[in-house]
C-alpha positions in Angstrom: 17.9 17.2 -45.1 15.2 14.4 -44.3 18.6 12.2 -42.3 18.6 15.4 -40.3 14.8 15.8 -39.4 14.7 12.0 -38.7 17.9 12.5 -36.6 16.1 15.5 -34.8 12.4 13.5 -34.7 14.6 10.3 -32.7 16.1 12.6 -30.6 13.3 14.4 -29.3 11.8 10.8 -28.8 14.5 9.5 -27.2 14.1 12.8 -24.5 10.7 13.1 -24.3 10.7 9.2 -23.2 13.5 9.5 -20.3 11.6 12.7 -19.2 8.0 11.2 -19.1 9.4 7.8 -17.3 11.4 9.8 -14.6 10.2 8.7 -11.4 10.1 11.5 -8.6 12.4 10.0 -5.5 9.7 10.2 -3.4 7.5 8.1 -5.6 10.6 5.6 -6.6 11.0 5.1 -2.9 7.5 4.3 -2.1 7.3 1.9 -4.9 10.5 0.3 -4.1 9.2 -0.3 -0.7 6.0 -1.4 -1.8 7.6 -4.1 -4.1 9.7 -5.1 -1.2 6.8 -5.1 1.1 5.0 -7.6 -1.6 8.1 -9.9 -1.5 7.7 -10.1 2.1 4.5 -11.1 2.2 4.4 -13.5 -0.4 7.3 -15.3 1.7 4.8 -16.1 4.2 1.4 -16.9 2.0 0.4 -20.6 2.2 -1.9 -22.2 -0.8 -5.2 -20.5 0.7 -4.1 -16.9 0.9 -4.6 -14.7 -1.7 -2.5 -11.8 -2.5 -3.6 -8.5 -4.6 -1.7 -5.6 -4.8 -2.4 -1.9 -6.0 -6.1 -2.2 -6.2 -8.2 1.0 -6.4 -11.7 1.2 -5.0 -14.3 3.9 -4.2 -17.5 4.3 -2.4 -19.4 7.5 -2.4 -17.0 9.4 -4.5 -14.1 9.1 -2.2 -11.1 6.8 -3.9 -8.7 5.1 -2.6 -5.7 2.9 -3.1 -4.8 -0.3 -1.4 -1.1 -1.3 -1.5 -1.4 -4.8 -0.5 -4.8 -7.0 0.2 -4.8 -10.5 1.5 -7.8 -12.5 1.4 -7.8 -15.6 2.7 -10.0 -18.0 5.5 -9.5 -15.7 8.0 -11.2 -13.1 6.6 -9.5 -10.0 4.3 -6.0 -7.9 5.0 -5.4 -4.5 3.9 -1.8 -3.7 4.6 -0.3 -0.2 3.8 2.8 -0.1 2.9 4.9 2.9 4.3 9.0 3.9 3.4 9.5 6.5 5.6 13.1 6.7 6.1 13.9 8.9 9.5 12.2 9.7 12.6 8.7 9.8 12.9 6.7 11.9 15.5 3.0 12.1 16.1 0.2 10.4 18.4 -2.6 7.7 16.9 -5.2 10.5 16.6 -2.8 13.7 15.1 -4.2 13.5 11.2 -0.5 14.1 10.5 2.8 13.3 11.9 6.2 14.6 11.4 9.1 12.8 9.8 12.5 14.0 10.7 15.2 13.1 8.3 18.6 13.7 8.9 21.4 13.6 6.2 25.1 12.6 6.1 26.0 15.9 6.4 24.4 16.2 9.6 21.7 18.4 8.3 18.1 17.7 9.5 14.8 18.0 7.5 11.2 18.2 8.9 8.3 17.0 6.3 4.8 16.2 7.3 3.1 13.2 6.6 -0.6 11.8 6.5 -0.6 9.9 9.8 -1.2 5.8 7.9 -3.2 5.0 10.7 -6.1 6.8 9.5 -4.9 6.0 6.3 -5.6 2.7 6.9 -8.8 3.5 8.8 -10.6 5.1 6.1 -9.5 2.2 3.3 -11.2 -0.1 5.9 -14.3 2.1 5.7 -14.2 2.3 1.8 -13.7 -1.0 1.1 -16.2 -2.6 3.5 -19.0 -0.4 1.8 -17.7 -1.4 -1.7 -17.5 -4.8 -0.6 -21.3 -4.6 0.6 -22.5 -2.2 -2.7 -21.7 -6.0 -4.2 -23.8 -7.9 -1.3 -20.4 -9.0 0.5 -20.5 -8.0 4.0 -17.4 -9.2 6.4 -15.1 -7.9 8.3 -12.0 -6.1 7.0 -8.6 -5.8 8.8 -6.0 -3.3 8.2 -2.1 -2.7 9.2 0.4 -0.4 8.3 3.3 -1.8 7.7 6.4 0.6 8.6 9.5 -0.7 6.7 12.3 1.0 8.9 9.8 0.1 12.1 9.8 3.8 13.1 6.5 4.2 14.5 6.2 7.3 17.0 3.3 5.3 18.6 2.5 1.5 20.0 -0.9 0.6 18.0 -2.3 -2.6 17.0 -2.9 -1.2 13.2 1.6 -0.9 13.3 3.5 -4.0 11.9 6.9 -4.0 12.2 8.1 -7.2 10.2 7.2 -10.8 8.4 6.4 -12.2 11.2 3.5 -9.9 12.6 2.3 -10.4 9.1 2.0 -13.6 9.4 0.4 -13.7 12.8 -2.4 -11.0 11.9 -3.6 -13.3 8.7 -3.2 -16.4 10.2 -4.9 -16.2 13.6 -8.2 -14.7 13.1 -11.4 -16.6 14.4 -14.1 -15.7 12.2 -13.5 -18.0 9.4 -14.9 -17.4 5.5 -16.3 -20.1 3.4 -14.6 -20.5 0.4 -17.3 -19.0 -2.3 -16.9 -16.0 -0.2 -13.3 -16.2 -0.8 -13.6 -16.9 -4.5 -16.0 -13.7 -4.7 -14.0 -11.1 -3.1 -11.2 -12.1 -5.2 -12.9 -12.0 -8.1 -14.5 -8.4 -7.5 -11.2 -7.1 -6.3 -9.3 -8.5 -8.9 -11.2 -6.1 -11.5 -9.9 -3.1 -9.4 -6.3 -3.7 -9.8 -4.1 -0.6 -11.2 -2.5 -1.4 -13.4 -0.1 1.7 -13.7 
């Protein structure tokens, strides 16, 4: 009797583990694109830049999530890091856009989406004012970064590959001392998620 309730206990363990680690698709394709976003990135980095990924801040009761922040000389890089597989339709100021997938089949599905760009907008705006609730007051970047380069609209906040990566962290004329440097990395590396 007790081989068969230890048999039962292991495999309602063994279920309840596959079902709370299933990942939704949606979510499993974000994060696969995020971690392939990161590679990219990093491919680029040279020994001054800084990267930290999935780092949650809040100002004002309003949260958010960074994918990918690079801080470096040249100041500090939020880039958002977008998997949208299919067309996408919308205009720089629509607060959503319309992503048109179509299957193998030939079958064609409409979902809307947050349009990133104010995405990105707003985690500019939350993270300066964290940044300044801690005395640090610079200027903050930000990019979205579409991995199938299917942006409906031609905006200086789209990247489409490694190489405007590169050129957005790279170029920038206001330069940061390095104790700046060393203390936005330090704040921001106590907001990382680590989910």
């Amino acid at each position: 009797m007790i081989v068969i309730i230890v048999i039962i206990a292991i495999i309602i363990i063994i279920i309840a583990a596959v079902f709370l680690n299933s990942e939704p698709p949606e979510r499993k394709c974000g994060r696969l694109g995020e971690e392939y976003a990161a590679r990219m990135i990093e491919s680029i980095l040279n020994g001054k830049d800084h990267l930290l990924s999935n780092i949650t801040v809040s100002f004002d009761q309003k949260n958010t999530e960074l994918d990918n922040v690079i801080v470096n000389e040249y100041g500090i890089f939020i880039i958002e890091v977008k998997n949208y597989n299919g067309q996408l339709v919308g205009s720089v100021g629509d607060y959503e856009w319309q992503k048109y997938h179509t299957t193998d089949a030939g079958n064609t599905y409409v979902k809307t989406v947050k349009n990133p760009i104010k995405q990105v907008k707003r985690q500019i705006y939350i993270l300066s004012n964290y940044l300044k609730q801690h005395n640090i007051n610079v200027w903050i970047n930000g990019y979205v970064l579409l991995l199938h380069n299917n942006s409906p609209v031609d905006s200086e906040f789209i990247l489409a590959d490694v190489s405007d990566i590169d050129r957005v962290i790279h170029t920038q004329k206001v330069l940061l001392d390095c104790r700046t440097v060393e203390s936005i990395i330090g704040l921001l590396s106590k907001s990382r998620n680590t989910l």
